[in-house]
Every structure is written in C-alpha cells, then in structure tokens.
C-alpha positions in Angstrom: 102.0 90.3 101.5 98.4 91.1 101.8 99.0 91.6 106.0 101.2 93.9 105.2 98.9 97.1 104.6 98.2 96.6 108.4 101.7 96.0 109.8 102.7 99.4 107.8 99.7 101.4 109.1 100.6 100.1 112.4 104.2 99.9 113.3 107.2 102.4 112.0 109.2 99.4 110.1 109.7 96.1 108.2 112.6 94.4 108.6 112.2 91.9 105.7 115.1 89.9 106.7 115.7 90.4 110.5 118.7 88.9 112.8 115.8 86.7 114.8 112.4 86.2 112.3 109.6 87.7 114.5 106.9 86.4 112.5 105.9 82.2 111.4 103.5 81.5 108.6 101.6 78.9 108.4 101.2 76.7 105.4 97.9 76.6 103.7 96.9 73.6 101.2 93.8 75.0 99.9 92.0 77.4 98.1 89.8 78.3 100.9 92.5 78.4 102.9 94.1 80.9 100.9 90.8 82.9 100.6 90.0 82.8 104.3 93.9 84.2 104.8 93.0 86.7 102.3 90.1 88.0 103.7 91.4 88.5 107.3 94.5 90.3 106.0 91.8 92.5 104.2 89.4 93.1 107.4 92.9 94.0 109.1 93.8 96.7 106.7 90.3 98.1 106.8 90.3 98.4 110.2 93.6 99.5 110.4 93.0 102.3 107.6 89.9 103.7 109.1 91.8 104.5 112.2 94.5 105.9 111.2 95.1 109.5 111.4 97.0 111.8 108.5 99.2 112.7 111.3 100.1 108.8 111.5 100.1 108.5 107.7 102.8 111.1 107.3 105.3 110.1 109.5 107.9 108.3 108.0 108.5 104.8 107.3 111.1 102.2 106.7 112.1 98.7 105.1 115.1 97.6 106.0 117.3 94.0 105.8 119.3 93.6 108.4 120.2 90.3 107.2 120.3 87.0 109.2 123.6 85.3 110.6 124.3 81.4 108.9 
C-alpha cells in the first residue's frame, strides 16, 4: 500500500479488483527487502507530491472493484 500515494497522485483511479490485474508484485523474504520496497515507494510519493499542482490535487478521484470473472 505504500506505492499507492504515487499511483493516486498520478492516475484518476484504483481499481482494486480489476477484470485483468494490471499490476504483479513480487515476493520479498527479507527485512531489507521490505525496507528497500519501502523506501522506493517513499522516494515515489515524494517526487510525485512535489509535482503535483492544487489543480491536479482537486480533481476528483475514484476506487472502484470491478470484480474479476472465475
């Protein structure tokens, strides 16, 4: 969840549970793993923070679950 402050700076929508999954995480096994996943999501919402605009911050957004076929 920690990407996610990028992704909804950047893009009008989440999807959380979409017809065809767009995005593939990759397993991590270790702590430095975890912290090294950690601090590139955080590096990604700074950056994607200091350019955004108040224009862009005040459009509206949206989660939705379109919810996958079995």
């Amino acid at each position: 969840m920690p990407s996610w402050i990028a992704m909804m700076v950047t893009q009008d929508e989440l999807d959380v549970a979409p017809a065809t999954p767009q995005h593939k995480s990759e397993p991590m096994h270790t702590s430095a793993e975890l912290l090294a996943a950690l601090e590139k999501s955080a590096a990604q919402a700074r950056a994607a923070l200091e350019g955004a605009t108040d224009e862009l911050l005040d459009t509206p957004w949206t989660c939705s679950q379109t919810m996958r076929p079995w």
